[in-house]
C-alpha positions as CSV (number, residue, x, y, z in Angstrom):
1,X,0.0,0.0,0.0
2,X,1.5,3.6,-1.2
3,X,0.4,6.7,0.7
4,X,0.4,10.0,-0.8
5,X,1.5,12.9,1.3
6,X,1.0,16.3,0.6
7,X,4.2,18.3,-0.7
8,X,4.6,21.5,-1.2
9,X,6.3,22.6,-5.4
10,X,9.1,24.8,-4.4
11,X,11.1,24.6,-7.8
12,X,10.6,23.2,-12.3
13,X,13.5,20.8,-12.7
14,X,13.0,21.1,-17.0
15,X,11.2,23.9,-19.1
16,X,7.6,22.3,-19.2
17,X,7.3,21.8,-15.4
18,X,7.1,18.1,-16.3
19,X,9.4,17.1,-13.1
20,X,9.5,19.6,-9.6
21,X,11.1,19.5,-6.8
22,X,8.9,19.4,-3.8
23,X,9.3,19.8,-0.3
24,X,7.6,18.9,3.0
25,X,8.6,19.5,6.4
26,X,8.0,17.0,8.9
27,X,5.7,17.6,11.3
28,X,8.1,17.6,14.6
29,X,8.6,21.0,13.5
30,X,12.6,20.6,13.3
31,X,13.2,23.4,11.1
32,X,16.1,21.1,9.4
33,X,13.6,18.5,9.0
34,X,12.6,18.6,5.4
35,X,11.9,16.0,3.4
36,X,13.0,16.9,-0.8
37,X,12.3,15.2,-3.7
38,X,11.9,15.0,-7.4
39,X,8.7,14.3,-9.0
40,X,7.0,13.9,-12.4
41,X,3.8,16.0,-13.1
42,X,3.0,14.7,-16.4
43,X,-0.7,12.7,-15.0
44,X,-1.4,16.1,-13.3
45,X,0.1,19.0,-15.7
46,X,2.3,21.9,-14.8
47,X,1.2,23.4,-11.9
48,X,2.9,26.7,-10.3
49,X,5.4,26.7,-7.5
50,X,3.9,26.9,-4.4
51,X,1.0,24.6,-5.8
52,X,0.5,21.8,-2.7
53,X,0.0,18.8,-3.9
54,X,-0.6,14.6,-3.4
55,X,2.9,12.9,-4.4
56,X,3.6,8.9,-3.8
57,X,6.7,7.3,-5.4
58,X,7.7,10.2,-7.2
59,X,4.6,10.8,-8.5
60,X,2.2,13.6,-8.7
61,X,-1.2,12.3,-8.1
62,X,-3.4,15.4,-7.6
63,X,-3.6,19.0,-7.0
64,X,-4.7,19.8,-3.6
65,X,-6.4,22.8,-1.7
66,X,-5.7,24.7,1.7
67,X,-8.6,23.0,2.9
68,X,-7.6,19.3,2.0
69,X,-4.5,19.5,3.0
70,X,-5.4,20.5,6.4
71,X,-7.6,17.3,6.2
72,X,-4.3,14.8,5.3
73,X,-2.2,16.5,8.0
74,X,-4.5,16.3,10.3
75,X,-5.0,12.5,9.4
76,X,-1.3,11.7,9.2
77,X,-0.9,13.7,12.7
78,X,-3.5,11.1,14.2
79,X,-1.6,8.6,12.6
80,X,1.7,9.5,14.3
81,X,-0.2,9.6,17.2
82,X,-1.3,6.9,17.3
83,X,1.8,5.2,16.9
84,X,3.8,6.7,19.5
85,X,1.0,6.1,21.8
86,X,-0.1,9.2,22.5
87,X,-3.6,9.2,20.0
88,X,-6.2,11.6,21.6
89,X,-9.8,11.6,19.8
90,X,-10.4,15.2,20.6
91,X,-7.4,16.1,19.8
92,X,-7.2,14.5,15.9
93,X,-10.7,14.9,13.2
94,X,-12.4,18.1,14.2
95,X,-14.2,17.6,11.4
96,X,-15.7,14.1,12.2
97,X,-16.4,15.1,15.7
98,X,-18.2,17.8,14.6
99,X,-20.6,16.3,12.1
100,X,-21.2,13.8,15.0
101,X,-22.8,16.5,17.5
């Protein structure tokens, strides 16, 4: 199973914006903490830097919003949570919780 995480386009490697470089920090808020790599665009288009978007095995997937992207991080911070045994339900999925009430 492949997860896509969201990553930020911070540079065009060629002309056409076929392959980016994209960044992501990690979530520990380490300011050297940032996680680069190359990825091909071609199933989603050029997009502009600065675009955020879905990227698995080097891969563009889709093109995401502010609000989705709060969604996955919030998701992948539950995950991480959970993991290190420290998982809170209030804490993670405001937006389930609040569908709920």
């Amino acid at each position: 199973m492949c997860l896509s995480v969201p990553m930020q386009i911070v540079a065009w490697e060629d002309a056409h914006g076929d392959l980016v470089i994209v960044e992501r920090r990690a979530v520990s808020g380490e300011p050297s903490a940032v996680r680069r790599e190359r990825v091909n665009t071609m199933l989603i288009g050029a997009q502009l830097v600065g675009t955020w978007i879905l990227a698995s095995l080097g891969l563009a997937q889709e093109v995401i919003d502010d609000a989705q992207r709060a969604l996955i991080e919030d998701a992948l911070a539950a995950l991480s949570a959970a993991l290190d045994g420290s998982y809170d339900p209030d804490r993670h999925f405001a937006d389930l919780s609040s569908t709920l009430q």
